[in-house]
C-alpha positions as CSV (number, residue, x, y, z in Angstrom):
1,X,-66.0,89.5,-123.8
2,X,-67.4,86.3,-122.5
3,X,-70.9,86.2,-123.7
4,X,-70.1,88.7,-127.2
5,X,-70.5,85.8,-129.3
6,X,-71.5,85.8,-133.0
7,X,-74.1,83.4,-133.7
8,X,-74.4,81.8,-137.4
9,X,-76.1,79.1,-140.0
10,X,-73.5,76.8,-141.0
11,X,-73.7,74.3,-144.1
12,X,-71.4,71.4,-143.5
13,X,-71.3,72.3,-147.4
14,X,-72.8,75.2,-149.5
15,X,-72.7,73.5,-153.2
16,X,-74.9,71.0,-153.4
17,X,-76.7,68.5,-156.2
18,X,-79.8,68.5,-156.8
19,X,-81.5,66.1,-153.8
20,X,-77.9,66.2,-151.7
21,X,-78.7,65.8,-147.8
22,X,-77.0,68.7,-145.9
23,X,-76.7,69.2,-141.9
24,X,-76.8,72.8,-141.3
25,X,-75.8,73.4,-137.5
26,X,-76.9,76.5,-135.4
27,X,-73.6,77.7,-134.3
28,X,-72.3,80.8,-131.6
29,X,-68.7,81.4,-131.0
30,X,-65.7,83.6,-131.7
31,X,-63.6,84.2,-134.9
32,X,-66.0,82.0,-137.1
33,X,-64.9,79.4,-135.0
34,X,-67.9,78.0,-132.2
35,X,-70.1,74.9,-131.1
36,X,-73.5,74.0,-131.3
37,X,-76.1,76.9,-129.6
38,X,-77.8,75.1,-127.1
39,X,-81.8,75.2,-128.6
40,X,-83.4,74.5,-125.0
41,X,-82.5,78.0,-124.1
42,X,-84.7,79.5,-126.3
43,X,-87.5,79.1,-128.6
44,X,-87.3,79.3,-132.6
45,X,-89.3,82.2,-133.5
46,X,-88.6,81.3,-137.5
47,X,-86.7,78.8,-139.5
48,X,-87.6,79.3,-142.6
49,X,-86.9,78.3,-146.3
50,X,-86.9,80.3,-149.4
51,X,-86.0,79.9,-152.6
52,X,-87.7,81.6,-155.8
53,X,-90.8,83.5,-154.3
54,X,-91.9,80.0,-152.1
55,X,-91.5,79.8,-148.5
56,X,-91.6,76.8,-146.0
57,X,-91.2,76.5,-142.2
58,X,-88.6,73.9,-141.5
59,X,-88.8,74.2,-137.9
60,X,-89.6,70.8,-137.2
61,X,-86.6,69.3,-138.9
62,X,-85.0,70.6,-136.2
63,X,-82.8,67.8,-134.4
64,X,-79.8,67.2,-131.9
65,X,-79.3,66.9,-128.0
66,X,-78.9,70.7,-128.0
67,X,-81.7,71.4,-130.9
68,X,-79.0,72.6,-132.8
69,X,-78.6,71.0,-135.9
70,X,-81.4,70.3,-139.6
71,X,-80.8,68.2,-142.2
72,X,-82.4,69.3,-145.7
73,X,-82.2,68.4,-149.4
74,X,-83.4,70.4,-152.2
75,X,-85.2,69.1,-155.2
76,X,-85.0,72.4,-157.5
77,X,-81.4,74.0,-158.4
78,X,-80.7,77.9,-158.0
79,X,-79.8,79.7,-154.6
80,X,-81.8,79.0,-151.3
81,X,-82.1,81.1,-148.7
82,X,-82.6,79.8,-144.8
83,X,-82.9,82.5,-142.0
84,X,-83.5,81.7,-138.4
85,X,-84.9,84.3,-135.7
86,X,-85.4,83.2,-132.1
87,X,-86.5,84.8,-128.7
88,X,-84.2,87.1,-126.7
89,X,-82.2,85.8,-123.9
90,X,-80.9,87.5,-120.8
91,X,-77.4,88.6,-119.3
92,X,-76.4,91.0,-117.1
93,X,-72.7,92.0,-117.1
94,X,-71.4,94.6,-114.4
95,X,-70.6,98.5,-115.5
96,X,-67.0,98.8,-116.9
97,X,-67.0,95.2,-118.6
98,X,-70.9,96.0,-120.2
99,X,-69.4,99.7,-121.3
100,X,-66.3,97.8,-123.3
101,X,-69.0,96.0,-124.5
102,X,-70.5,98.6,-126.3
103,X,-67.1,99.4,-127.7
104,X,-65.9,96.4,-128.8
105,X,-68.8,96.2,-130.6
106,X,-68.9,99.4,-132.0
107,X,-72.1,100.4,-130.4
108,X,-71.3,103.9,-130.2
109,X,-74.9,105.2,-129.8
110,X,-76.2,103.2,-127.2
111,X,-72.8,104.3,-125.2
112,X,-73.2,107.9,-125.7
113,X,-77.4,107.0,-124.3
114,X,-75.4,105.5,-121.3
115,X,-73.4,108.3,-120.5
116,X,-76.6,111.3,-121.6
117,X,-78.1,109.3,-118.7
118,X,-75.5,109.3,-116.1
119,X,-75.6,105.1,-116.6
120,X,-72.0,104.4,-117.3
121,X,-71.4,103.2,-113.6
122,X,-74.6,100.9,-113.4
123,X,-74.5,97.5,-115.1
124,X,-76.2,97.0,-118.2
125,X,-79.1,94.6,-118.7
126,X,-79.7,93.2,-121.8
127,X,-81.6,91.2,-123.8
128,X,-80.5,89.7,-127.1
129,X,-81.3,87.8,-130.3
130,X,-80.5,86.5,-133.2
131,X,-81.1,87.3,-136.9
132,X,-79.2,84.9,-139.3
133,X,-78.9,83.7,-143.0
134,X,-77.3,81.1,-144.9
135,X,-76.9,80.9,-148.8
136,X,-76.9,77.6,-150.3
137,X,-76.8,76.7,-154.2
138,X,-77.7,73.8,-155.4
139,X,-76.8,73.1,-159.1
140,X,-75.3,75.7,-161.5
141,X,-78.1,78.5,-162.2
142,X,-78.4,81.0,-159.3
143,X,-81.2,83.5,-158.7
144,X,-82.6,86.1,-157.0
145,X,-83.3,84.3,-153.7
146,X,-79.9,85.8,-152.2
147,X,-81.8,88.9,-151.4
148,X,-84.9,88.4,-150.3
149,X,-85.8,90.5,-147.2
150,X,-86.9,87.5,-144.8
151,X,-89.0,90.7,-142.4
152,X,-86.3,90.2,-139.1
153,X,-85.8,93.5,-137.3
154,X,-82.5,92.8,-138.3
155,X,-81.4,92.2,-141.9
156,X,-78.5,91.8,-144.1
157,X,-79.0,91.4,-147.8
158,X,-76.3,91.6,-150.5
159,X,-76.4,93.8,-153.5
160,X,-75.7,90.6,-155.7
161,X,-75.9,86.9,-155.5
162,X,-72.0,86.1,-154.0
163,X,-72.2,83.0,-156.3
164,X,-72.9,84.9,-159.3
165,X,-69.1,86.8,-158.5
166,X,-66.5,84.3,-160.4
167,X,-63.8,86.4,-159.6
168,X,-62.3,88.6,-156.3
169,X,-63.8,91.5,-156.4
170,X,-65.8,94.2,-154.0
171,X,-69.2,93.0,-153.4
172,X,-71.9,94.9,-151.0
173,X,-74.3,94.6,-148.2
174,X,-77.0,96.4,-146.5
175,X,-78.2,96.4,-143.3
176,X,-81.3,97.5,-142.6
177,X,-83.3,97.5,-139.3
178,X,-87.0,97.8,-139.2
179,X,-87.2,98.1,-142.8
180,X,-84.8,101.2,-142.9
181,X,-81.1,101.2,-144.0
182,X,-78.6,101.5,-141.0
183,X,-76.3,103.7,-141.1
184,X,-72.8,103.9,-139.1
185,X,-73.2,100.2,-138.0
186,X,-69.9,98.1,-137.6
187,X,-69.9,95.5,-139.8
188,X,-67.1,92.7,-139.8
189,X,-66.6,90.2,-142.7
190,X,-64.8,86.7,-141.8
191,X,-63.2,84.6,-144.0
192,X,-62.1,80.7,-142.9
193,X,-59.5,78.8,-145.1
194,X,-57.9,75.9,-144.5
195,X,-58.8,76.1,-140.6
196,X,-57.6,80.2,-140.0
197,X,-59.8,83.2,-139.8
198,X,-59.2,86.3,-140.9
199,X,-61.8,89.5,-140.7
200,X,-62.2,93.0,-141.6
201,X,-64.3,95.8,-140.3
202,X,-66.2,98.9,-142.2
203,X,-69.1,101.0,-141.0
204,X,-72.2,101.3,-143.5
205,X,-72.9,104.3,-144.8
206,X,-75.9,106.4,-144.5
207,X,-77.8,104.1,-146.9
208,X,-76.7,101.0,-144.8
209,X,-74.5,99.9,-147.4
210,X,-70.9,98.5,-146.9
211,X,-68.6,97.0,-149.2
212,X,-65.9,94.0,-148.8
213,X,-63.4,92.4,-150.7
214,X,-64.5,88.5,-151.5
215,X,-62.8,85.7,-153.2
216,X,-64.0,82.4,-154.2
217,X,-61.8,80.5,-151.2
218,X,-63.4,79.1,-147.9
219,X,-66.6,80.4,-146.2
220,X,-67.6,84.0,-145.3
221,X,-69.6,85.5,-142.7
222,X,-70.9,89.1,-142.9
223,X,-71.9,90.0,-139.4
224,X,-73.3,93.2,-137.6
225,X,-75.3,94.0,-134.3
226,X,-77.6,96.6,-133.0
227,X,-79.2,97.6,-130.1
228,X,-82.0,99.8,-128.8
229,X,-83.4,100.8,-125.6
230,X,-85.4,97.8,-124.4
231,X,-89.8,98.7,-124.4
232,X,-89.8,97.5,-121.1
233,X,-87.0,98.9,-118.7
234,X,-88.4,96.9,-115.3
235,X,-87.1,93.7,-117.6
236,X,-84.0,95.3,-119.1
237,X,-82.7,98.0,-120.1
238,X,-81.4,97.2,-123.8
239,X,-82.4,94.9,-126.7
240,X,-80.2,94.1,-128.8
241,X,-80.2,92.3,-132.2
242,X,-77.2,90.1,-133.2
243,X,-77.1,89.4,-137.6
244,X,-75.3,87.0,-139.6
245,X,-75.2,86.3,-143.3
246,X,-72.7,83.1,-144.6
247,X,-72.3,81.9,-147.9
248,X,-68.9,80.1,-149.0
249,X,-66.9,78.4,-151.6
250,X,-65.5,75.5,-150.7
């Protein structure tokens, strides 16, 4: 799918010492592996920084020839939290490439929609967005910033902080979308080591929750997407809301 591109926050590192400079980029590509998003396409609806209760917008650190990239230090140790939301984009794709779509995405509701309407042979118009986190810790003690519920439509929020796990071991994640757990959502979780990605997929459960196998090695992304019927069918006829969570290891 040529535009079905996960979008993500990515830490050139995600240990840090205290007052260590970081680039994080704004990334969108395939199989945890992408470029820079290009920022003039859309405007940053929130950049924001959290770390034990405090927030701060960090929009304006934002930097690049694409707007793609902020450089940040941190004077306090513990886990911080940095979630980006922006405004929807457009694309259009024709019938039987916007219906594989759905499925490769697992979007099994807004098929079955498409077909109660007699919509499977007309192209699908979309608008989309994004709803991303990164976890960074700085120092040794982490905290409960890992979970804080940043108020996107779209959110995914571990069940504990993945740098308080020391060893490989199942660790969970719920997804919740306007406030509410989603159930029967595909999620995927990819892991790059040494350069190769590998993923896996589960659907959440009725209480949004889903559970993956994590080790200590690399970088992990925990991904999922939904979409609804768009408020305003003369613009399009879906929204759809792309999330990402990273944290990583190495």
């Amino acid at each position: 799918m040529a535009f079905a591109h996960e979008f993500w926050l990515e830490p050139v590192k995600f240990w840090l010492n205290k007052n260590e400079k970081v680039r994080i980029d704004l990334m969108v590509g395939e199989d945890y592996t992408g470029e820079h998003s290009n920022g003039h396409k859309y405007k940053i609806v929130k950049l924001d920084h959290y770390h034990k209760g405090q927030k701060h917008d960090v929009r304006s650190n934002v930097y690049g020839d694409s707007l793609s990239s902020i450089d940040m230090s941190f004077a306090s140790e513990g886990s911080h939290l940095i979630a980006f939301n922006n405004t929807s984009k457009f694309i259009e794709l024709e019938a039987l490439q916007f219906n594989a779509y759905l499925r490769t995405e697992g979007l099994d509701h807004a098929a079955k929609l498409r077909e109660q309407r007699k919509d499977t042979l007309k192209a699908g118009r979309e608008l989309y967005q994004r709803c991303v986190k990164t976890l960074i810790q700085v120092g040794k003690p982490t905290d409960e910033t890992y979970a804080v519920n940043t108020g996107m439509r779209l959110e995914i929020i571990p069940a504990r902080n993945p740098y308080a796990q020391t060893a490989k071991g199942p660790m969970t994640f719920k997804v919740l979308f306007d406030n509410k757990p989603l159930g029967n959502a595909l999620v995927l979780a990819w892991h790059k080591v040494g350069g190769k990605t590998t993923h896996e997929s589960f659907r959440s459960d009725n209480d949004g929750s889903v559970s993956f196998s994590i080790d200590q090695t690399g970088k992990w992304m925990i991904s999922t997407v939904q979409m609804v019927p768009n408020s305003d069918p003369k613009q399009a006829d879906w929204q759809s809301y792309w999330g990402s969570y990273t944290f990583g290891f190495y």
